[in-house]
Every structure is written in structure tokens, then in C-alpha cells.
C-alpha positions as CSV (number, residue, x, y, z in Angstrom):
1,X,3.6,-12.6,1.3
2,X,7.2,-11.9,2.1
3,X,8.6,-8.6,0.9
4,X,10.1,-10.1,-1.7
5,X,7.5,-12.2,-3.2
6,X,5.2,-9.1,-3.0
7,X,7.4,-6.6,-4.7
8,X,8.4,-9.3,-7.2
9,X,4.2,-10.3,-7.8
10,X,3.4,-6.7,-8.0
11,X,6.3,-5.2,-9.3
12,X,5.8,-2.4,-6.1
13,X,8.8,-0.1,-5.1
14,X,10.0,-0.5,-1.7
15,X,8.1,2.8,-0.5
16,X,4.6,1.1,-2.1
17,X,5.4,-1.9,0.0
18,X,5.8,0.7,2.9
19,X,2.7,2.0,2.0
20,X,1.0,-1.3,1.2
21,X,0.9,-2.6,4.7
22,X,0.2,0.6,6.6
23,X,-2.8,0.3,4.2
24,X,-3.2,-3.7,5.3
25,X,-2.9,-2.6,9.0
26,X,-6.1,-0.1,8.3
27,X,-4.5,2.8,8.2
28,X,-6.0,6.0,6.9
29,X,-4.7,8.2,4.6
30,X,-3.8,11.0,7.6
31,X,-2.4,8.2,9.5
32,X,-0.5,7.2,6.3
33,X,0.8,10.8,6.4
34,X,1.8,11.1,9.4
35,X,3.6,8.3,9.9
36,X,5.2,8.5,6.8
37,X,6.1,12.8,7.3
38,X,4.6,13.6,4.0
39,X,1.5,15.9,3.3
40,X,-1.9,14.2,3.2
41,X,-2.3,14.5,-0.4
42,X,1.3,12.5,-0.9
43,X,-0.4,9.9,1.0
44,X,-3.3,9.4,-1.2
45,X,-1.5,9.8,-4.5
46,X,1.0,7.1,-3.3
47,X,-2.3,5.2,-2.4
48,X,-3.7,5.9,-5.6
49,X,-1.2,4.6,-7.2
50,X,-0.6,1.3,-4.9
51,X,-4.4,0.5,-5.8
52,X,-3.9,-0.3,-9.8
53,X,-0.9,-1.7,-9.4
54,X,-2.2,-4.6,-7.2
55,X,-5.6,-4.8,-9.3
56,X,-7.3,-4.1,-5.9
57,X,-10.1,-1.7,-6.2
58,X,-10.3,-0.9,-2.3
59,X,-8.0,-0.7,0.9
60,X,-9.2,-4.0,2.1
61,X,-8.4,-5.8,-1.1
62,X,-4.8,-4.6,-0.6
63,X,-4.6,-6.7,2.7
64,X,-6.5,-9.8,0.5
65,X,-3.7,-9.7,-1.9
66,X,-0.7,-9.0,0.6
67,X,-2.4,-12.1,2.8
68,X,-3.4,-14.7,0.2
69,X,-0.3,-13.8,-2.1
């Protein structure tokens, strides 16, 4: 999916996109923080919160949905 077409399907905020496909791209939740400059624990509440919202009940459904559309 194009940006748009997975915000739109999702209803994600332009930072859950951001995290969305660091997630697809395998990234862990320090590598999420890092790369993102916020504290680990922002990095697995924005996860946390990512999951629900794309009915995924694991990182590698995230990059299912994100793939498949």
C-alpha cells in the first residue's frame, strides 16, 4: 500500500505510518527508538497502539497488511 491508501484503510496518523514500516522492515523496538530519538518505552506504546489499529496481533502481520493492502 501507498501511504495514502494505508492511512486512509487504517485510519493511522502519519507518525503510525512512520512507525508501521520500521516495524515492516523488522525493526525492534530499540531500533524503533533510536531511529525515531524517543525513549524505548515511546517506541513500544506507539507499537502498542499501531497493533489494534491494523487488527494485526504481531509485528509480522503489520508487514502482511501494509503488503497485501
Amino acid at each position: 500500500l501507498d501511504d495514502s491508501e494505508a492511512r486512509a484503510r487504517f485510519g493511522l496518523t502519519a507518525r503510525e505510518l512512520e512507525v508501521a514500516r520500521l516495524v515492516a522492515q523488522g525493526l525492534t523496538n530499540k531500533q524503533l527508538a533510536e531511529r525515531l530519538g524517543v525513549s524505548f518505552y515511546t517506541a513500544r506504546n506507539h507499537v502498542g497502539r499501531l497493533l489494534p489499529k491494523m487488527r494485526a496481533s504481531g509485528r509480522a502481520e503489520v508487514d502482511a497488511a501494509l503488503r497485501a493492502g
